[in-house]
C-alpha positions in Angstrom: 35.7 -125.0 -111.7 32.9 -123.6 -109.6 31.5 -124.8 -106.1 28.0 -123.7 -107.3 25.4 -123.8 -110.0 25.9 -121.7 -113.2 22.9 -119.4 -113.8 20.8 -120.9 -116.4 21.1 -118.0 -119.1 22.3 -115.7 -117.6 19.6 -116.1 -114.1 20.2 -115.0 -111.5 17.4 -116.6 -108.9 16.8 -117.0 -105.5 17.7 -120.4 -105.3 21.3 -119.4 -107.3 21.5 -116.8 -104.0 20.6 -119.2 -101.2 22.9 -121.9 -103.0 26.3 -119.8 -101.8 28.1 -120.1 -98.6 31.3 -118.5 -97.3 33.6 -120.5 -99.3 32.0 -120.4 -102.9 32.0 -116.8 -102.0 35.5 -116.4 -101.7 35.9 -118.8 -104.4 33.8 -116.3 -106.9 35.8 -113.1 -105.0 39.0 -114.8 -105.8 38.2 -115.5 -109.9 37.2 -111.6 -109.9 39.9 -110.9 -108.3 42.4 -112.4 -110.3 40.0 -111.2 -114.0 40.8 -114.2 -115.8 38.3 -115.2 -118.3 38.2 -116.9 -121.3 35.6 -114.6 -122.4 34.2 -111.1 -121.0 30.9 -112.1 -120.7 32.1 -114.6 -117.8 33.6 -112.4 -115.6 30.8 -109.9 -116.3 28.1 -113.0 -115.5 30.6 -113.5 -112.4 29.9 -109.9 -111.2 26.4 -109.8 -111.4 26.4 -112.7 -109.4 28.2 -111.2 -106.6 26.2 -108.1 -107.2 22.9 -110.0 -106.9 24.8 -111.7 -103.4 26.0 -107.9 -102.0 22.0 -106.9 -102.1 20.5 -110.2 -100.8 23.1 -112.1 -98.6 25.2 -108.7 -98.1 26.7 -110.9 -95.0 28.6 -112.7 -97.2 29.7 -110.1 -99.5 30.3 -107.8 -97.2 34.3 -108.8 -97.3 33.9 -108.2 -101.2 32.2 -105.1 -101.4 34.9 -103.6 -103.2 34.9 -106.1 -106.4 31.5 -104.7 -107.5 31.7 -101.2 -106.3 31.9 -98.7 -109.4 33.8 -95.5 -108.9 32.8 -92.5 -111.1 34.8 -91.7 -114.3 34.9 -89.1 -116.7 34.6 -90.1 -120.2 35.8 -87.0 -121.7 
C-alpha cells in the first residue's frame, strides 16, 4: 500500500524523512488527496507525515503545500 516505512507508533524520525523521494511523496499527496481511510487516525498519521516532510525536505513538499495548510475558521 505504501512505498515507505510506517512510523513505528506513531514516529515520526529522521530516518522516516530521509526514507521519501519524489514518488512516495506523490504517492502520500495522492492518499490525502483522495481522504480515504479506513480509519481517521490514518489519514491524520498520513498528515503529520507530510507535515513533518513540508519542514524538513520542504523540496519535496513544496508541490503539496496546500494538503497540510490550515486556513482559519470561526467556531462560533
Amino acid at each position: 500500500m505504501t512505498d515507505f516505512p510506517a512510523p513505528a507508533a506513531g514516529a515520526i524520525t529522521a530516518e522516516l524523512i530521509a526514507s521519501f523521494d519524489e514518488a512516495s511523496v506523490a504517492e502520500l499527496a495522492r492518499r490525502l488527496d483522495e481522504d480515504d481511510y479506513p480509519t481517521p487516525f490514518e489519514g491524520l498519521q498520513d498528515w503529520h507525515v507530510m507535515r513533518a516532510l513540508a519542514i524538513h525536505r520542504p523540496e519535496l513538499a513544496r508541490p503539496y503545500v496546500h494538503l497540510v495548510d490550515q486556513e482559519p475558521f470561526d467556531e462560533d
